[in-house]
N, C-alpha and C positions, 0 to 999 in steps of 0.2 A: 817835112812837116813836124814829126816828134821833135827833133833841134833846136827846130824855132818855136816851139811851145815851150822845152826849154830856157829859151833865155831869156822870153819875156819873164817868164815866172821868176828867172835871179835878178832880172833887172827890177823886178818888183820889191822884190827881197832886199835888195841893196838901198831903194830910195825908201824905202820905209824906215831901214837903220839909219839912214843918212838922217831923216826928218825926224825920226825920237830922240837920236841923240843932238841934234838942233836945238830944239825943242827943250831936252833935258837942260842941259848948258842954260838956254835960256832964262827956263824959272827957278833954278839955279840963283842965277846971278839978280834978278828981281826978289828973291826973294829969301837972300842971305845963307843961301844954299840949303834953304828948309823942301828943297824937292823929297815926294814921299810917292814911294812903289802904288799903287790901286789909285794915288788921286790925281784929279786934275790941279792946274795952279792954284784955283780958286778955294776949292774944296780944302788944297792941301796947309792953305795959310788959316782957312780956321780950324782947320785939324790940330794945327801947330799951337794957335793960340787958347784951344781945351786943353792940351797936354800939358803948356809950361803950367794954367791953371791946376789942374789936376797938382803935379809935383810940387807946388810950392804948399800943398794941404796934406802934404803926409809929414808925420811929425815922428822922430827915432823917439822922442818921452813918454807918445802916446802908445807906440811898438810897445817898449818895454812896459807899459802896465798893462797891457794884453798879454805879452811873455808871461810876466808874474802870476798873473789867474790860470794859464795853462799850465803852470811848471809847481802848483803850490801843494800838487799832491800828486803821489801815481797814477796813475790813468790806463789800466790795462782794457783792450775791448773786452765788452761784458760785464764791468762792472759797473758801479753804481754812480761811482764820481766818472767817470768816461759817459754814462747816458746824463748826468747834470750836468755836463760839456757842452751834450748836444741840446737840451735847453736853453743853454746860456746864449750856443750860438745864433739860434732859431729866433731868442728875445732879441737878442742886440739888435740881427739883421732886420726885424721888424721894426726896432727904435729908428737904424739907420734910412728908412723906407724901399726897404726890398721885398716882395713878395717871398713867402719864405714857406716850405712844406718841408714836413717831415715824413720818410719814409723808410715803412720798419721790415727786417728781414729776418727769418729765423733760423740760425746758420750755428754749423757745429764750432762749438770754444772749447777754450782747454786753459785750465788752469790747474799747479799742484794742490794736493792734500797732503803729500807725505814724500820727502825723498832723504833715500842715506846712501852717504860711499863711504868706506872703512876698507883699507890695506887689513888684510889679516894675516900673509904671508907673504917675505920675510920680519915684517915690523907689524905692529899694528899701528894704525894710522885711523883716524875718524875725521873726515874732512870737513871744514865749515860750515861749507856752499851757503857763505853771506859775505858781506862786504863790510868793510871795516868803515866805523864813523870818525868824522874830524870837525875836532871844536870851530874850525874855521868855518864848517858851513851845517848850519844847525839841520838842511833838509835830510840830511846825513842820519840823521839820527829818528830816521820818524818812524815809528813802529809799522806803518802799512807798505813798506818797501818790501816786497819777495823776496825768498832765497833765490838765485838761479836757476830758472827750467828752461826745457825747450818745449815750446807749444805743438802738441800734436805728437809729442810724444804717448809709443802704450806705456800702457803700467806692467808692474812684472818684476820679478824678485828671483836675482841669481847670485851665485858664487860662482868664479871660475878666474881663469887663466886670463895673464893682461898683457898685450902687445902695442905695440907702440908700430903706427902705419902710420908717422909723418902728416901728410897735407888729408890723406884720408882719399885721394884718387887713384883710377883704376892703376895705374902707371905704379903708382906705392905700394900695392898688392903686391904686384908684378918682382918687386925689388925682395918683398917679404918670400915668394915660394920658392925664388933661387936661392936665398940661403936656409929653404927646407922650414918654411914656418907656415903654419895654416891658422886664418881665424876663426873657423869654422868651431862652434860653440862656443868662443873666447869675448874677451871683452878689448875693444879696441881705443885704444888713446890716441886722436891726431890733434892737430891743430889748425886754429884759425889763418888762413892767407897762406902764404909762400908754397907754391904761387894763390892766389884767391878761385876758391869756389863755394857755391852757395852753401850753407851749413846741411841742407836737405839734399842735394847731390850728395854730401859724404855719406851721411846714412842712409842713403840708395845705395851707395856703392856698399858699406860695409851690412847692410842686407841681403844686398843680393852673395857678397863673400862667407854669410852665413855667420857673420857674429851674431850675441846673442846682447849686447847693448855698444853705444858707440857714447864715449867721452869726450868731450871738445872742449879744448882750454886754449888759451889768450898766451901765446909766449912773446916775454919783453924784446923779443930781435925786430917783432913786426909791430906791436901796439903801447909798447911799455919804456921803464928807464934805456934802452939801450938807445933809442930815440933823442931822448932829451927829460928835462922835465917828468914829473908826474905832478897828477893832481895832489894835491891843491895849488902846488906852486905851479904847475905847467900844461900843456895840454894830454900829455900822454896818461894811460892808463896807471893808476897805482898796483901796488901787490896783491891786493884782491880784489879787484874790479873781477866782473862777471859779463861775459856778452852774452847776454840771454837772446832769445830767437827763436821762431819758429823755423821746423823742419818740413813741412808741407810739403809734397811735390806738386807745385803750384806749374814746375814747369811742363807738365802734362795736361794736366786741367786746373787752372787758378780758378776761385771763388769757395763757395760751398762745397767741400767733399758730396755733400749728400743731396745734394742737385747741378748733377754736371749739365753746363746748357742750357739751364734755365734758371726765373727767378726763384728767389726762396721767399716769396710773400706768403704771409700767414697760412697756414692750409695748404701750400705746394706740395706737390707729390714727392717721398725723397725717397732713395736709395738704399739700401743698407748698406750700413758701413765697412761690410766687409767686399762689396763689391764697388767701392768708390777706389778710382784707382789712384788719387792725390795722398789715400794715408796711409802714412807708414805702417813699418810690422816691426818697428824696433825700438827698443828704450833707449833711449838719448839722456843727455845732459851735460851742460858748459861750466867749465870752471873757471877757477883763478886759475893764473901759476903759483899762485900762495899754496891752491892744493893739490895743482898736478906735480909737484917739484917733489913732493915725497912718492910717490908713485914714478917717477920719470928714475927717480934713481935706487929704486931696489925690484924695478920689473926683471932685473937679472938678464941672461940672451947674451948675444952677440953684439957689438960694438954696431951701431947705426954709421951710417954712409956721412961723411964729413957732410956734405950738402943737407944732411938731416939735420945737424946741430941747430940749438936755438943760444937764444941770451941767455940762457944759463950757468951759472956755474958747475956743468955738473959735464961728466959723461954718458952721452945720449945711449939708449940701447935699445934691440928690437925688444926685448922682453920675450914672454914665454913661461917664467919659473918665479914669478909674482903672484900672487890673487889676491882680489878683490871681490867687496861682497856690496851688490849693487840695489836698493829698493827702489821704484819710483810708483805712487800712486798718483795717478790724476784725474781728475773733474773733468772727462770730455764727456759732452750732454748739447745739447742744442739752445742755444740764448739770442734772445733778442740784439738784434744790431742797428743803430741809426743811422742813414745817410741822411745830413743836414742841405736844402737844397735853397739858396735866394736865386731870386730872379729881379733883373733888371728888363721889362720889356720893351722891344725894339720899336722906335718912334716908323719907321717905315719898313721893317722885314722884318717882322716879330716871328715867321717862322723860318729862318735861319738863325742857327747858334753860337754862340762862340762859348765853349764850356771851361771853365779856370775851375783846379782841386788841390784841394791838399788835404791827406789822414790827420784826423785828429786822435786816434790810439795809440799810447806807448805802453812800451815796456816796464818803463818805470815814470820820472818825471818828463823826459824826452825836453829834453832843455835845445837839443840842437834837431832831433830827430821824434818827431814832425815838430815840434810846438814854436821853432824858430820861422819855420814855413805858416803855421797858424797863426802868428802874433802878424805877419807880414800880413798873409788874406785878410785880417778882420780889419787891419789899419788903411787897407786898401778900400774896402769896401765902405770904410768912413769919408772915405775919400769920392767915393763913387757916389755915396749918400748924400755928403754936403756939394757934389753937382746937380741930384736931381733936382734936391731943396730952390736950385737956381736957374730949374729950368733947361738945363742940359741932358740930356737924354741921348743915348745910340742907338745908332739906324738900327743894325740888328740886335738880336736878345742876348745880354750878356747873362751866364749861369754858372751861380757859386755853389760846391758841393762843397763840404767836409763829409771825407770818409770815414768809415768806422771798421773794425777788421783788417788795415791791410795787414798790419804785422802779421797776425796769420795765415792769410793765403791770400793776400789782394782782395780781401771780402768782399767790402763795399762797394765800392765802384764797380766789380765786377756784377754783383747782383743787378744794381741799378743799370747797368750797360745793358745788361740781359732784359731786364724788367721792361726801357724803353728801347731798346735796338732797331725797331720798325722806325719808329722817331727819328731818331738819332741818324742812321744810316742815309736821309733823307735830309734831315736839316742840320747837320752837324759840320760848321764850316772847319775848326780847330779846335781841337783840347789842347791845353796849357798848364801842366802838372811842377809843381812847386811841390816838394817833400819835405827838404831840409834844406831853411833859406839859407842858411849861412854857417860854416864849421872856421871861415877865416875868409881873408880877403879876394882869391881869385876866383875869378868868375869861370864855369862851368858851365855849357848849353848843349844841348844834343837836342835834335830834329832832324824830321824828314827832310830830304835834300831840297823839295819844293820853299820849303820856309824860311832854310837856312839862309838867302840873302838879306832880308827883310829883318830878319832880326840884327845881321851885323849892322845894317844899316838905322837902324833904330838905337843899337847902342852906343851910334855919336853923338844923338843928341840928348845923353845923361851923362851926371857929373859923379864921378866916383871920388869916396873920400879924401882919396888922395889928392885930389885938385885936377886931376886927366881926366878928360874923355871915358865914360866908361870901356870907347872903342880902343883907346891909348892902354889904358892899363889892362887890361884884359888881354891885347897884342904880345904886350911886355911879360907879361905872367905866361902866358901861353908858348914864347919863345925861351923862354926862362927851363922849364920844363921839360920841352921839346931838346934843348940843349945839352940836360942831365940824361935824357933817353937818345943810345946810341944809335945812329941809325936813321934818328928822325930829319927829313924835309925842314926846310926855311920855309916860318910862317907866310899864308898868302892869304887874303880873304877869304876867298872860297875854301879854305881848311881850317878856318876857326872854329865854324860849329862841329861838334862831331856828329855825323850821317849816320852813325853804327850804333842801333839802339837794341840793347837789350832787355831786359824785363826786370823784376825787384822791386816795383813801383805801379802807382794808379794807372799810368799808359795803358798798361798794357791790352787791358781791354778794349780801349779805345781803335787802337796800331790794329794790334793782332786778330781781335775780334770783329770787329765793325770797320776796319777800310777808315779809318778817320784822320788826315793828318794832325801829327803829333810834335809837342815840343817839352821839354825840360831842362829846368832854371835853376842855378844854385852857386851860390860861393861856399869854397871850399878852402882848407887851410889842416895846418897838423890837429887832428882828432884821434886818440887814443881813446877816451870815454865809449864810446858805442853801445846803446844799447845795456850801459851798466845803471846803477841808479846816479854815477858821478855825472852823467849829461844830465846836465840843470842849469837852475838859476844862477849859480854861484861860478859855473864854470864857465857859461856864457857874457856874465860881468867881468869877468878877468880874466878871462883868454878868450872866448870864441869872439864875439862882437861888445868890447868895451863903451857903453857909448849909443849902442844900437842905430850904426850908421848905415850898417848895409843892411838891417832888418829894413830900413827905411826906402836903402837903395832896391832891394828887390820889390817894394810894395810898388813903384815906381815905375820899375820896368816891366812887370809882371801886369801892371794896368796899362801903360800905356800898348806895347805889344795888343791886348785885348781891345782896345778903342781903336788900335789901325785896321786888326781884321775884321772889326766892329761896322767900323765907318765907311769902309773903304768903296769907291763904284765901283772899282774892278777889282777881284782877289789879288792880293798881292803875291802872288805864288810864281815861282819861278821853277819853268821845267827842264827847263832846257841845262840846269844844275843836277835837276835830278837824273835827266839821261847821262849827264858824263859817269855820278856815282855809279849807276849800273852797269856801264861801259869796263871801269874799272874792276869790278865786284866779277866780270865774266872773266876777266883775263885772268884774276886771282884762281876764280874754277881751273882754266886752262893749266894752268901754274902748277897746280895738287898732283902730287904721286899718281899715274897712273892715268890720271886724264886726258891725256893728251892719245888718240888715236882709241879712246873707246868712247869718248862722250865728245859731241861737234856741236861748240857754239860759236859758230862762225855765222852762222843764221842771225842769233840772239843778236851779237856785235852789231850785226848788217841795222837790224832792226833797233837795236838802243840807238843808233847813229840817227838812224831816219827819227826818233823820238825826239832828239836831244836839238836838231836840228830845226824841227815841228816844232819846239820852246821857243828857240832863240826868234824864230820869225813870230811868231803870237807875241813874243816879248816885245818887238821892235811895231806890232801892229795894237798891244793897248796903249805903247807911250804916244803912240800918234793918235789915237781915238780918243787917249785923253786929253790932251791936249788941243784936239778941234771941237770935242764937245761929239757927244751922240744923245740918240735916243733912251734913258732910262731902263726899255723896256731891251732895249738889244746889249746893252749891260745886265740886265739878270740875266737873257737864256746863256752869255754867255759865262757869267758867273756858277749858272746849274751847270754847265758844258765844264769849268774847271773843275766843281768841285764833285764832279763825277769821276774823274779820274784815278783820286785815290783809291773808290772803291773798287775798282776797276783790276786792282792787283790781291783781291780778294778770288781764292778759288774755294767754290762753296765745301768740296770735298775736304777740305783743309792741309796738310801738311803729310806727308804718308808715316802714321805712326803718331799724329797728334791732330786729330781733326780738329779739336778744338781752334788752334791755330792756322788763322785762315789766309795769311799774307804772305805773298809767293815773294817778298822782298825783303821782310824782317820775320825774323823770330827769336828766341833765345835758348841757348846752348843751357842743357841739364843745372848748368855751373853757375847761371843765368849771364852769360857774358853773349855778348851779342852774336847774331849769328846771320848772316846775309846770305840771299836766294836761300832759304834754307831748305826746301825741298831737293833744291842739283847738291846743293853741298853735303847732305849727310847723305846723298846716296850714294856719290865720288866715294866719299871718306870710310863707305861700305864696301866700294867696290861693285855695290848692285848698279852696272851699268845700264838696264833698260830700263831701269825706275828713272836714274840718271838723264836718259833722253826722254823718256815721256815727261818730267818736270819740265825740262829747256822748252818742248812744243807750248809746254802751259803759260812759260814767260812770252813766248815770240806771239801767241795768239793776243795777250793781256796788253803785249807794245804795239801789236796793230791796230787794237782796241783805238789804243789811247792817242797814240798818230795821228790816226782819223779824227779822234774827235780835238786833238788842238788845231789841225788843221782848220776843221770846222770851226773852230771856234773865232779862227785867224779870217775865216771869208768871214762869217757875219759882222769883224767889227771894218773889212774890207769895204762891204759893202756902205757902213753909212761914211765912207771917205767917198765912194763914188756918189753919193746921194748929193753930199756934200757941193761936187765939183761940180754935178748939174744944176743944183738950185744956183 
């Protein structure tokens, strides 16, 4: 009896893939191969005919006099031209007919009043910490550009001893006590990248190594002439470019230092700041190499490790028998912050959402970073505007935020996540986080594995400047890449998006906080400027996006992706993608030093299997539902039934060691580089093996969860096929 219970059910299995992919082929070929994942035929051809509408209304001219009013002054959060930002935006989107609110948070900032570094032995030396101007681009010269800080830095005034600890991670310590060097009281010089970690990891680590401030400069081997170019003529850093930053440990608790967990609305209850565990306890500060290079070469010490060298001309050393005399005062106090919020409301599920963000805070003019992403939202939302003006309208509620704060610690968005989370957790179909639209021509996406097919498949049907496919050139760049990195796999569909999301961005709250699926958009290209005042106007007219073709292309893609999750009867989500990522993500566990025969996720395996294969049949049972037509109402339960799932890998306890972090499948490494099952994985990588098996139970209990309920979700739309064959 069990056998034969079995084979009906694969015989079911197999005539359902037979008839979706029937089916698919068929309106296909009716309909010029405009077939689209959540629609039926019908639905899907005037899907098709909003969207070409929609792109042929965004205009690159229109981009770039959006770019220019973001990029025409600095714009740090907190200040005053950053809060007449969020006026600006708050009017337009009312011109453009969006429902638009403003929402205010009171959250700790940090800006300088006073910083100096001076070598006083061997040389003396008084460093700039500014950036040099060029006639070539007058915004260069504008007196309210910053010296370089790091945000979140204490204040505090030392003299002492200067050592050179490379990338500034724990592993570079390590290198420092074998040849008998301690930083303990000392002042430590590392640098940006090689390999990359957060700027605020470093000075975690050089706090907890007990230095008494940490130096971070820009060396030309990773962002500068050793590249190519510099600004003005090129994309890379000049000689005294500055990457300023904040140092927050966002990756413990991002938002508010001084309300962890909750919102910071006017009057919220806050913390003291010395029991907030995001802020630091160290003076910080980024340079040029215009002024670490006198520093790098009279720190005196032992010869640094060949692999230490940078572009320099000089001989690297650990230092020791240098000092330097370090002031930094700064303004950290509590200030007002805006999240800018339009809404578009949904003509038939106005309480499901699909949420689209981008910060509007820089560091300086932020020409690529955010304000390339803000020129793209607003031209978008013109777009979105002159469809309502005609009557077009989406099914569910589309919601535009501009952030305020991320550069400090993910602010905005985090507070506002907090603020509505009950919301949110309940009507939140996708966030769609846009930062920085474009640094150069290839296209860049990461998402949750569910979403990951729907977007490749939506970028065939845009045209990238180059005359391809967006799916063409993005194939070509992405193979391109994959070719210079040794090691890497032959590109496949299922491996364009990247699955492995880390943190550094508006997501985060979204993923990690509230269970929400997530996605991130961005063309990329050689960017040296970062974060200096050279990202601007001037560098994005002649090097990042000449022309504002892909500011145009992502306004583009960024809307229409929004209109498919928008519009769609059935979520377009795809799970049975997401079981194999998990499938692999266990075997990686398996793989790690020591796991094998103390930590058993053969269980897990069993059960990503059972998940992965619970996709594929719901997959093969909405192409067929949609295409015979169902019930309205048996497409929402089983729309709530999908978009329950994500939350579904949310464990209320959070992460062991970071409760904030609540998703048993993403989080981000100190370094903010991604970090997968992160609950099994950093207890392996401790060695704490029964932490290690009480996470794995937590994953197997969350896939049987989720099993079940695709299954379920696979009979109810079973059921109107049988309803179907009676009537």
């Amino acid at each position: 009896m069990e056998v034969r219970k079995r084979e009906v059910l694969v015989s079911s299995s197999l005539l359902l893939l037979l008839v979706a992919a029937g089916v698919t082929a068929l309106f296909a070929q009716q309909n010029g191969g405009a077939a689209i994942m959540g629609f039926s035929p019908k639905a899907a051809a005037a899907e098709a005919n909003v969207e070409t509408k929609f792109k042929t209304m965004i205009s690159p001219e229109k981009a770039r006099e959006f770019h220019r009013i973001f990029t025409a002054e600095p714009h740090p959060a907190g200040t005053a031209r950053n809060n007449e930002l969020a006026q600006y935006i708050a009017h337009t989107w009312k011109k453009q007919g969006l429902d638009v609110a403003v929402h205010r948070y009171d959250v700790l900032n940090s800006s300088p009043r006073e910083l100096a570094l001076e070598m006083v032995s061997p040389i003396q030396y008084k460093a700039g910490l500014r950036e040099a101007a060029y006639a070539e681009d007058p915004d260069t010269s504008n007196p309210r550009v910053s010296p370089g800080y790091s945000g979140m830095s204490t204040s505090g005034e030392v003299t002492a001893q200067i050592v050179y600890a490379h990338s500034g991670n724990p592993e570079d310590y390590a290198v420092l006590k074998k040849a008998g060097i301690s930083v303990r009281g000392r002042v430590v010089l590392v640098r940006y990248s090689n390999p990359y970690s957060y700027r605020g990891f470093k000075a975690l680590t050089a706090e907890r190594e007990g230095a008494v401030a940490i130096l971070i400069y820009s060396d030309p081997a990773e962002d500068g002439f050793r590249k190519g170019k510099v600004f003005p003529d090129g994309p890379w850093g000049p000689e005294t470019h500055i990457q300023r930053g904040a140092i927050t440990y966002d990756f413990i608790v991002p938002g508010d230092p001084l309300t962890p967990g909750w919102a910071s609305v006017p009057g919220a209850k806050q913390i003291r700041p010395e029991e907030a565990q995001s802020l630091p306890k160290i003076m910080a500060m980024p340079l040029s190499w215009h002024d670490a290079q006198p520093l790098l070469e009279n720190m005196g010490g032992p010869k640094a490790p060949k692999s230490w060298g940078g572009g320099l001309p000089i001989t690297y050393r650990l230092g020791g028998e240098g000092r330097v005399h370090v002031k930094i005062d700064m303004d950290t106090s509590v200030k007002p912050n805006y999240v800018v919020e339009g809404r578009i409301r949904g003509s038939e599920l106005p309480d499901e959402w699909v949420v689209l963000g981008n910060h509007r805070d820089a560091w300086e003019f932020g020409g690529v970073d955010p304000s390339s992403g803000t020129a793209s939202m607003m031209e978008m939302t013109r777009a979105f505007g002159d469809l309502l003006r005609q009557g077009v309208r989406p099914r569910r509620t589309l919601i535009f935020c501009s952030w305020d704060g991320e550069e400090v610690g993910l602010t905005g968005s985090t507070e506002w996540g907090e603020d509505f989370a009950e919301q949110l957790r309940k009507k939140l179909v996708a966030y769609l986080n846009v930062d920085s639209s474009t640094s150069g021509p290839d296209f860049d996406a990461s998402a949750v594995g569910s979403l990951s097919p729907m977007l490749v498949e939506t970028s065939k049907t845009l045209t990238d400047p180059s005359g391809k496919s967006l799916y063409e050139a993005w194939r070509a760049s992405t193979e391109r890449s994959r070719r210079e990195a040794k090691g890497k796999q032959p590109v496949a569909d299922a491996t364009l998006v990247d699955t492995r999301i880390g943190s550094g961005s508006d997501h985060t709250v979204f993923l990690n906080y509230l269970g929400r699926p997530t996605m991130l958009l961005s063309f990329t290209g050689p960017y040296g400027v970062y974060h200096s005042m050279y990202d601007n106007f001037y560098w994005m007219n002649h090097v990042g996006d000449p022309g504002y073709r892909y500011h145009a292309l992502m306004s583009q893609l960024w809307g229409v992706v929004a209109m498919r999750l928008a519009n769609s009867e059935l979520q377009p989500f795809d799970f049975a993608v997401y079981g194999s990522t998990i499938r692999d993500w266990l075997k990686e566990i398996e793989a790690k030093k020591g796991a094998r025969g103390n930590v058993d996720v053969r269980g897990a395996l069993a059960r990503a299997a059972a998940f992965q294969a619970a996709g594929r049949d719901l997959d093969a049972a909405t192409k067929a539902a949609l295409a015979r037509g169902a019930d309205p109402k048996v497409f929402d339960r089983v729309n709530g039934q999908m978009m329950e799932v994500e939350a579904n890998w949310l464990n209320p306890a959070g992460i062991p060691g970071r409760p904030w972090f609540k998703h048993i499948l993403y989080a981000a490494r100190y370094t903010y580089a991604h970090l997968e099952l992160p609950g099994i994985t950093e207890a392996v990588e401790k060695g704490d093996w029964k932490t290690a098996q009480e996470q794995v139970r937590v994953l197997e209990a969350a896939l049987d969860k989720n099993t079940a309920l695709l299954k379920q979700a696979r009979a109810e739309l079973e059921k109107t096929a049988g309803a179907a064959e009676t009537k």
